[in-house]
PAZADREN-849464 format. One record per residue (C-alpha): y, x negated, z. Coordinates in steps of 0.25 Angstrom, whole numbers, plus 5000, padded with zeros to 4 digits. Each point is the difference from the previous one (the first is absolute). Example, Ala and Ser with C-alpha at 12.3 -4.5 7.8 and 13.67 -1.06 7.14 Angstrom:
<nodes>
498249515031;501449944998;
</nodes>
This chain:
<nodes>
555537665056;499349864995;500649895007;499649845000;499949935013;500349855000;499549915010;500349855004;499349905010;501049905006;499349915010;499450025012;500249925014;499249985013;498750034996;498849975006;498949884998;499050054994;499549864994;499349935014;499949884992;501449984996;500750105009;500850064989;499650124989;499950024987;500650125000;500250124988;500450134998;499350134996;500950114995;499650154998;500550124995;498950134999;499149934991;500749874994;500249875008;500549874997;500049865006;500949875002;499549864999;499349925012;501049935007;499249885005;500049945014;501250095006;500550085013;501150034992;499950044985;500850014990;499550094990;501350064993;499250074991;500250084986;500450145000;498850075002;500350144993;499150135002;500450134990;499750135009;500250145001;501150035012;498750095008;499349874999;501449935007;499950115012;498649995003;499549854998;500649895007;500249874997;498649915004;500649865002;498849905004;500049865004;498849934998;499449875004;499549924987;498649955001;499249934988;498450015006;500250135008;500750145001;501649985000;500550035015;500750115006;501549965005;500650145001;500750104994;501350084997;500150144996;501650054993;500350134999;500750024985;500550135006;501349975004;500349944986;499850144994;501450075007;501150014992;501049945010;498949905008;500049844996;499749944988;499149895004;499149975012;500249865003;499549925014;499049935006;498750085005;499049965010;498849994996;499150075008;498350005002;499450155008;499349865009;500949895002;501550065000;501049944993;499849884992;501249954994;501050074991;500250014985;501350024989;499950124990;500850054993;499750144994;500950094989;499750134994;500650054986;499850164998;500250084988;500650135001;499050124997;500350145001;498650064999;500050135007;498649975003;500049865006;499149975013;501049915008;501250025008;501049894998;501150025005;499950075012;500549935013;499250005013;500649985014;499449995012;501150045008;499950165006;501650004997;500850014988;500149844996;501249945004;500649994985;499750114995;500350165000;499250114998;500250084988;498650105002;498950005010;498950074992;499050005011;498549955007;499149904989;498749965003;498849934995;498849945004;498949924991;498649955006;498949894996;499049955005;500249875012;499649884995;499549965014;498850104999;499549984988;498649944997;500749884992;500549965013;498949965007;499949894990;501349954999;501049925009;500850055009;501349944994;499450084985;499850135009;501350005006;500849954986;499350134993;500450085011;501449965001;500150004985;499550135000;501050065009;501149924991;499750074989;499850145006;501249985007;500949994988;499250134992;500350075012;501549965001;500150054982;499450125001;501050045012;501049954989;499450074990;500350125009;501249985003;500549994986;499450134996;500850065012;501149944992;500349905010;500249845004;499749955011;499150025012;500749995016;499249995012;498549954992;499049995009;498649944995;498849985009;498549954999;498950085005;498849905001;498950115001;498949894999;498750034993;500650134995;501349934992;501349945001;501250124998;501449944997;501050145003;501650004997;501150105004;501450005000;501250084993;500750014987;501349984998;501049984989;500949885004;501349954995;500449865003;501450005008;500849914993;501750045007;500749895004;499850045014;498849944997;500649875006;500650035011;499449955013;499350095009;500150045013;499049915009;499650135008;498550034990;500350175005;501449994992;499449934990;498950144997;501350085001;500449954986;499350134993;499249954988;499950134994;500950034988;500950135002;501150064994;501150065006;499850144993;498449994999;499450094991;498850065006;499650084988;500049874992;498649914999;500749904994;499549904987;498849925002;500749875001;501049955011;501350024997;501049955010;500950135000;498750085002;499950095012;498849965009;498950095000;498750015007;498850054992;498650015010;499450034986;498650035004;499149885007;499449934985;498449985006;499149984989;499850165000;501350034995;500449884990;499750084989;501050135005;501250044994;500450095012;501450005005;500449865006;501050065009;499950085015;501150055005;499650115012;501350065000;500149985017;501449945006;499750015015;498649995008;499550155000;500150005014;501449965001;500750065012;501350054993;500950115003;500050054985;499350024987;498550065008;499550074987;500749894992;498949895007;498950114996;500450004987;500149845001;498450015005;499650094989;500749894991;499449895005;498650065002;499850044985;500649864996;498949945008;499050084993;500449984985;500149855002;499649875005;500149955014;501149875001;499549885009;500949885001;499649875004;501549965004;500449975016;501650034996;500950084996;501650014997;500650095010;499950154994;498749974993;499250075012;500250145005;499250025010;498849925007;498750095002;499249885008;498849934997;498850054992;498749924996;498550034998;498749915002;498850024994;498649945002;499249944987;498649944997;500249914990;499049994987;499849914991;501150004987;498950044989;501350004989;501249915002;500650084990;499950135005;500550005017;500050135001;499450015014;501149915004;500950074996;499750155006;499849935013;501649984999;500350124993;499550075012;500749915010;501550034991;499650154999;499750005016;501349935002;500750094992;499650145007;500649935015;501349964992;500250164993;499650065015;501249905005;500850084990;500249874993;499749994984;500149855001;499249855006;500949895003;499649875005;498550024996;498949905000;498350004998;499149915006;498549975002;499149955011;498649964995;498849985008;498549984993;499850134993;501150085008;501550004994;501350085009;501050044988;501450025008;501350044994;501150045008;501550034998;501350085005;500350154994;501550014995;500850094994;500849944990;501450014995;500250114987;501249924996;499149874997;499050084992;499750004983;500350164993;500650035014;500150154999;500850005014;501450094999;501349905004;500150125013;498849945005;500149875000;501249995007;499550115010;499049885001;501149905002;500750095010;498750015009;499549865000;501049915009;499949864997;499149945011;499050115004;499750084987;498649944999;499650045012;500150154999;498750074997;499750034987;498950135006;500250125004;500250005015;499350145001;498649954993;500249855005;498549934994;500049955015;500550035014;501349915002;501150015009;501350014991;501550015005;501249984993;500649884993;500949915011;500949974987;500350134992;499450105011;499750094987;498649974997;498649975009;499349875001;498849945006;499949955012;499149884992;500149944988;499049924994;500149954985;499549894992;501349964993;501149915003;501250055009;500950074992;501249914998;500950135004;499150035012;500949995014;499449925010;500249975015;499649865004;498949914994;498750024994;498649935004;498749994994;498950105006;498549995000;498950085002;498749945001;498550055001;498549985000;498850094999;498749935001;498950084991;498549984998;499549924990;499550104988;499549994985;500850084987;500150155005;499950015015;501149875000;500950094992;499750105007;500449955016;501149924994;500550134995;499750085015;501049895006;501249994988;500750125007;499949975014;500549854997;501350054992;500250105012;499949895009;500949894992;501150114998;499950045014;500249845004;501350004992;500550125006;499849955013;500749864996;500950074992;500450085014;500049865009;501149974989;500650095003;500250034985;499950114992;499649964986;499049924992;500249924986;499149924991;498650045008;498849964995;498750035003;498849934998;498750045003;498749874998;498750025000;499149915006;498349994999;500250075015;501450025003;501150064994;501649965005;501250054998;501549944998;501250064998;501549935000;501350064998;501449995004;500450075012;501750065000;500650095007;500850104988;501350065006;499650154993;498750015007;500050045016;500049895011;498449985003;499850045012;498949915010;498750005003;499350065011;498649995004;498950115004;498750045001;499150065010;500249895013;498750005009;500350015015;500349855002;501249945006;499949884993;499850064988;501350085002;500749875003;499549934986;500550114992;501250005007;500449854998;499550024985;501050114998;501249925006;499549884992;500050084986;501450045005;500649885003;499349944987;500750104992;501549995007;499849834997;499650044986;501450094999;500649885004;499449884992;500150104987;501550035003;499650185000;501250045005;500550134994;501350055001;500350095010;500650104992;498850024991;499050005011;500750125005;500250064986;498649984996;499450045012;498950104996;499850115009;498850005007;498850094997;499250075012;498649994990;500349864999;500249985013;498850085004;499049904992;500149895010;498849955007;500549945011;499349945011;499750085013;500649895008;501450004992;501350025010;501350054996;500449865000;499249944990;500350114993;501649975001;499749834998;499350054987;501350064993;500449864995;500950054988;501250115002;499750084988;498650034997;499350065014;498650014996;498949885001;498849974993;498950015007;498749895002;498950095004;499149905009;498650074999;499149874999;499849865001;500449984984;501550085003;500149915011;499949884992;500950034991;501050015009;499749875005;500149954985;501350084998;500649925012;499449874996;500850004987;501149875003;501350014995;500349884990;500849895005;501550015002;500749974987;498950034993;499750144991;499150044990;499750114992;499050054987;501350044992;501049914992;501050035007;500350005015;500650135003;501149955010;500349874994;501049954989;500649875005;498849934993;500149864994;499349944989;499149915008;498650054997;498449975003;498950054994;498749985007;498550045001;498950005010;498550045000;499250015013;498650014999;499150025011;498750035003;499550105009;498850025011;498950074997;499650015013;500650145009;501050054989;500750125003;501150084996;501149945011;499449864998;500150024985;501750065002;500249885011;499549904990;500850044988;501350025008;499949875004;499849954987;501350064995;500849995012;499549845000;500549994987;501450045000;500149925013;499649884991;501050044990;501050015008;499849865007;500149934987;501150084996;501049975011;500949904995;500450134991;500550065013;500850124997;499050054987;499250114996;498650014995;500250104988;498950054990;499149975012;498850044992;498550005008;498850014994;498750015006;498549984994;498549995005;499349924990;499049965007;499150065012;500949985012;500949924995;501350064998;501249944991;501750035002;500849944989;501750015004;500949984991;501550025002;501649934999;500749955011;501650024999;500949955009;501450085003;501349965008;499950035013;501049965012;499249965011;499449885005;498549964996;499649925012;499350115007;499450074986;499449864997;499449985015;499550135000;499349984985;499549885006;499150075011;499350064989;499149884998;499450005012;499650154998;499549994985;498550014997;499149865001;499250064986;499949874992;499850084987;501550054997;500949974989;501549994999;500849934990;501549994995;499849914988;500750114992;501549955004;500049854998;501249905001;500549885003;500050025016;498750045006;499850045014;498849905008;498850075003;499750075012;498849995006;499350145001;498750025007;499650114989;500349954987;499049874995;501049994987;501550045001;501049954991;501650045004;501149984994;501350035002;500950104992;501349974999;501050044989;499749834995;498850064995;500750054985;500849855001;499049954989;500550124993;501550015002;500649904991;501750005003;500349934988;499550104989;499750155002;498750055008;499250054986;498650004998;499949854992;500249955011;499149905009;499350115008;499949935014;499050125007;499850134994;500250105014;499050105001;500350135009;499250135001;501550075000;500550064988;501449935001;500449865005;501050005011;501449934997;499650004983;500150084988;498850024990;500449974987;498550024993;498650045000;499349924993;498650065004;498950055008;499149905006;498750055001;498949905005;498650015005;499349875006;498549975005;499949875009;498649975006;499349885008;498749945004;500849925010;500550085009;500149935012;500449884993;501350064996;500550055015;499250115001;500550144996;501549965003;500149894992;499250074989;500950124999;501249905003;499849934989;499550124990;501350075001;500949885000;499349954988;500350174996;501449975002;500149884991;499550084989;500950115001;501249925002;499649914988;499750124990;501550065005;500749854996;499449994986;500550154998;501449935003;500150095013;500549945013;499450125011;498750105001;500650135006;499050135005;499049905002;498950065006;498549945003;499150124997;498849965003;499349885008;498550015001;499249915008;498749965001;499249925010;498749935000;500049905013;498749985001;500049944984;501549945003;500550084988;501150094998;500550094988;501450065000;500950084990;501550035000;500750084991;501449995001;501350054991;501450014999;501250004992;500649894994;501449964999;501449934997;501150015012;501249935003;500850005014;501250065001;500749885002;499549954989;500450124991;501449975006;500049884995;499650044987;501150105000;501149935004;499649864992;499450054987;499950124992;498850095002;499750004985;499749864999;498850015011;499350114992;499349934990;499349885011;500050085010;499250144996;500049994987;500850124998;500950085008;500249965015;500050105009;499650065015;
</nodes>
């Protein structure tokens, strides 16, 4: 498919002085496409140019459209020396190529330099004209839709998920080779950002390329990463899932939404017939009467491409092998049998979406992951990354063997990371086994009896949590009593899972955000005996961490886990763990029962005394936490739910040799589950993390947060949002590290910096922290580095705020003094900004406050909210919604990779104001690239990496960020009422999105 691409240059504004002489610039413009450029003239003598140049028109194929950007390059004219470097712009032509996305991209850019920052701004305008091309054995993939977002986007339904994609291409990094030890700094990080652009938009066609062979269009939940491996290369790796989407276009489509984001999900974007035809796989393209189907056809690596295997699994199971029914015993076998041989005949689904429509899961198995332990060698053949790709072969296949011994023949909610040190690379992958609804699959060869025997044994609220195994061969010793809600089937006393809360799931009280947080130092070693002691201390950290968050879990007094992840970093001699999730307490899971300490006590009075007040501490802390959380099941179903007791259970308890019949009465905190779970207290390390499990404070009243879009517990939400980011950088001692000082000092960090957030976020007293997303590196030796990102939503709450804000208040005398933190708010601007407050840990800040004026550039009263309009601030959200607003497009993913690097550290503030300034400037570009797309929001924004390099003692600094997101068209609701009530809806169409407008 051939296609033209047409470019203009308008004018530029705000430039820098290049001229000392004259204090102006001569300023021109370079403009590339793969191997063709073109120029404007010399506009003499000015900070603002007006170039308003001739359409500059480059004929290509459409692979070159996916792969190349567009290089826009403002120079500097000189007449005796080289022409001067101002800055550049790089446009993705991408978004163009969708059928349904905009027509034009048209805006003002910054210019940016990898030294100075930003240095002005710059009009283009940019238009593509394609040709059709039906050629069966073409190399691009336009056409195909890609969405950040780990849900089924807003305005569309599914039709098909086909399944896992995945792709990963290498090259060699620009940074390490010998050219660059000749060459500038601002050269080596141009090639290398260059580089990355155009492996970026390879990697993001053959997915496409993928995707169409499996006969579908569109990508949900993509997920690209960077693995900088240094001297050996640079691997740029995607996975996400194929779908076949159908754009919704009902009248419904403008009705307002409920403000409450939970109801908002319950609208299920799946398309379903009311007599679905499971035997049916429906024709390849969307039809809007077409029953929806779900094909996990098998997981497109670069093995099978070339396969013409059966697309379709359907493991003919209805109910978790090791459901508790009263009927059908040798019916399950037979469902067993079923599912078994349908595991071995075909491929293995993963999905890299968080949610589902209620029904979609059947049952949830728990989380499964695998790590593995790599040296990294040099990438002889970019070509050819095989070795890359069996390392994740492996991984899947390890991942795949936990989920069938689950009983599961299904990964949701499944995601692959990296952590890179010298020549030692951990590959992790981790996700939660499911059993997936028969009704939803493709070929369905399920018999009508057993569907609605499915129906029948899944009560709406607890069906996800039976087991999916066999309670006789359980793959692990668990404790399993009988669902509180149906009473007909067992389920865990725990449940852990990397997805979002099931929008049907019955919860009692609030959630709130749990972390588990670790560090192992380890000697410094060379290639193999580094691989090999990071490998000796893998399993006892993740037995540590999950440990951690069962004890949290327990001082909760909660019973259930969502959206965990784990992250595992490896330093030159350290290795830390940090994993976060959200903490509820699921009605069909039995009431947690305390915690109670034991161990071997030595003949010491005082010792006995200790132990004593840490046991009525732990209780106390979790009947405080039963309050603030609002855990107060019914008494009915306590009594109903009740398990019974077990002697072999109750016989496993350690307890301590000083223990009365007292404490063992103050222990039973909860009416329905009797048994503890026990801290054995052995030795100096057991005893400190108690002390770390105590030391956990609570969040200030009227504050929650969560990792989960959603707060479970909270509805009344408002569309008053503020999205934030925060680095802390500190440095460590290298004098008397051990393991507790290591723990202390990272728990402080984490601790210090929610504190902080919370401080600066107090005016937004009652709100959530949601998406809170932590992530942790060790760049350097001893330095370690935690980058936050997360949305602050207020909700409707009757209380009064006086004592909330005086309690938030205290905060600042407890917050860290480290002068190298960052936090900043510039993502929410408006018209009324909060003064600054002065905050001993944090050299730059910049607040500002988010209010609902923030869209007032946008609103315009006197003419409908479409997208022509004056954009006033383009909001930016790492949610996949926008409280109090419908979605009417996509227009786009927004896939960005920026170096930035100084030789003046110290002049610029330091590493605050350096990272301050970076990722503001970051923010600029993001929101500028979204308004010349004719979008007003970024949605599933997410910062995926952000690696920072220090060298104080030559004041310079290096840092890289890669961030992405999903860019959009929304209109508030009252908006949309107005639009309803004062115009017809047919008459926005054509200026507002171009087409149809729907949610």
């Amino acid at each position: 498919m051939p296609g033209k691409l047409k470019v203009k240059i308008v004018a530029g504004r705000h430039l820098p002085v290049m001229d000392r002489a004259s204090d102006l610039t001569d300023a021109f413009v370079e403009v590339k496409f793969g191997n063709t450029t073109f120029k404007t003239d010399v506009y003499l003598k000015s900070l603002n140019p007006q170039w308003n140049s001739e359409w500059f028109k480059f004929e290509v194929d459409d692979e070159d459209l996916q792969d190349e950007p567009l290089q826009i390059t403002v120079l500097d004219h000189d007449t005796y020396s080289a022409n001067d470097a101002i800055g550049k712009v790089y446009i993705d032509i991408d978004p163009l190529l969708y059928s349904e996305a905009a027509t034009v991209i048209s805006g003002w850019f910054p210019i940016y330099d990898t030294i100075h920052g930003i240095r002005g701004e710059i009009n283009v305008v940019v238009k593509v004209d394609l040709f059709n091309d039906l050629n069966r054995f073409r190399q691009s993939s336009c056409g195909v839709k890609f969405f950040c977002t780990t849900s089924i986007p807003k305005c569309y339904r599914a039709v098909i998920i086909h399944g896992f994609v995945e792709e990963l291409v290498v090259n060699e990094d620009p940074e390490y080779q010998w050219i660059d030890r000749i060459r500038t700094p601002r050269a080596s990080n141009e090639a290398r950002q260059r580089l990355i652009s155009l492996m970026s938009g390879e990697l993001q066609r053959k997915i496409g390329l993928k995707v169409l062979e499996m006969r579908g269009n569109a990508v949900v939940g993509y997920l690209q990463c960077f693995d900088l491996e240094g001297e050996s290369g640079l691997v740029v790796r995607a996975i996400g899932t194929a779908c076949t989407l159908d754009k919704l276009s009902s009248p419904a489509a403008f009705l307002p939404a409920c403000n409450s984001p939970s109801k908002e999900m319950k609208e299920i974007p799946f398309n379903e017939d009311p007599n679905p035809n499971t035997h049916s796989s429906g024709p390849s393209t969307p039809l809007k009467n077409q029953t929806y189907s779900f094909s996990p056809s098998k997981s497109y690596s670069r093995q099978s491409s070339s396969s013409d295997t059966d697309l379709s699994l359907t493991p003919k199971t209805g109910m978790g092998s090791g459901s508790a029914g009263k009927e059908g015993g040798p019916f399950k076998a037979l469902l067993r049998q079923q599912t078994q041989s349908a595991l071995e005949q075909r491929e293995f689904p993963f999905f890299t979406l968080t949610a589902f429509p209620p029904g979609f899961l059947v049952h949830v198995g728990g989380v499964v992951s695998a790590r593995s332990v790599k040296l990294l060698d040099r990438i002889h053949n970019p070509d050819e990354p095989e070795t890359r790709d069996a390392w994740w072969a492996e991984i899947r296949q390890e991942i795949k063997s936990h989920a069938k011994a689950l009983g599961c023949h299904a990964v949701v909610g499944y995601s692959e990371s990296t952590s890179i040190c010298e020549e030692v690379c951990i590959l992790s992958a981790s996700g939660t086994a499911a059993v997936l609804n028969p009704r939803f699959l493709q070929d369905g060869t399920v018999e009508g009896c057993l569907e609605q025997r499915l129906e029948e044994n899944l009560p709406v609220g607890c069906g996800f949590c039976h087991i999916p195994y066999d309670e006789l061969n359980m793959p692990f010793p668990a404790h399993l009593t009988y669902c509180n809600n149906c009473r007909k089937q067992k389920v865990p006393d725990v449940l852990f899972t990397t997805i979002d809360l099931p929008v049907d799931a019955t919860v009692i009280g609030k959630g709130c955000l749990i972390q588990a947080r670790l560090c192992r130092l380890k000697k410094k070693a060379q290639a193999e005996a580094n691989a090999t002691a990071i490998s000796n201390l893998l399993p006892f950290m993740e037995y540590e961490v999950h440990t951690q968050l069962m004890n949290k879990l327990k001082l909760k007094a909660m019973n259930a886990l969502f959206g965990l992840r784990i992250q595992i970093t490896v330093g030159e001699n350290m290795l830390m763990g940090l994993a976060s999730a959200t903490g509820v307490y699921l009605a069909a899971l039995p009431t947690p029962g305390g915690i109670q300490i034991a161990g071997k006590t030595p003949n010491d009075g005082s010792y006995e005394q200790h132990i004593s007040h840490m046991q009525k501490k732990i209780n106390d802390t979790i009947a405080k936490n039963k309050e603030l959380y609002e855990i107060n099941p019914p008494i009915s179903e306590e009594i109903i739910g009740s398990p019974i007791p077990e002697p072999r259970q109750r016989s496993r308890l350690l307890r301590s040799q000083s223990e009365s019949s007292d404490e063992v009465t103050e222990l039973d905190l909860s009416h329905g589950k009797k048994d503890a779970f026990v801290l054995e207290i052995d030795d100096t390390d057991a005893m400190e993390d108690v002390h770390s499990l105590l030391t956990d404070v609570p969040p200030p009243s009227g504050f929650y947060s969560c990792n989960t879009e959603i707060m479970p517990g909270i509805n009344n939400w408002t569309s008053e949002i503020q999205m934030f980011t925060s680095v802390r950088v500190i440095r460590l001692s290298s004098l008397n590290l051990t393991n507790q000082a290591l723990n202390k000092n990272f728990n402080d960090l984490c601790e210090n910096l929610l504190k902080s957030l919370y401080f600066k976020l107090r005016s937004m007293i009652p709100c959530c922290l949601c998406h809170v997303n932590f992530t942790v590196s060790l760049p350097e030796d001893e330095l370690i580095q935690v980058t936050v990102t997360a949305v602050a939503i207020t909700f409707d709450k009757n209380q009064a705020l006086q004592t909330t804000k005086t309690h938030a208040e205290k905060l600042l005398q407890r917050a860290s003094t480290d002068n190298e933190e960052l936090l900043q708010f510039p993502l929410e601007l408006c018209s009324d900004s909060l003064p600054s407050h002065p905050f001993p840990s944090a050299k730059a800040v910049t607040v500002e406050k988010a209010s609902p004026m923030g869209e007032g550039n946008f609103r315009n009263r006197s003419a409908p909210p479409c997208a022509n309009s004056t954009v006033g601030v383009v909001k930016m959200t790492p949610l996949s919604f926008i409280p109090g607003a419908k979605i009417t497009k996509y227009l786009g993913i927004i896939n960005m990779f920026f170096i930035r690097e100084t030789t003046s550290l110290r002049e610029e503030g330091g590493v605050s104001g350096f990272l301050h300034a970076f990722i503001a400037e970051v923010f600029a570009m993001v929101r500028a690239h979204v308004a010349a797309l004719g979008g007003n929001a970024v949605v599933s924004y997410i910062m995926k990496q952000c690696v920072f390099m220090e060298n104080p003692n030559k004041n310079q600094a290096q840092c890289l960020i890669n961030v992405s997101g999903d860019a959009v068209v929304f209109v508030r609701e009252s908006e949309l009422e107005v639009v309803s009530t004062q115009q017809p809806a047919a008459s926005c169409q054509p200026s507002c999105t171009g087409g149809e407008v729907t949610t």
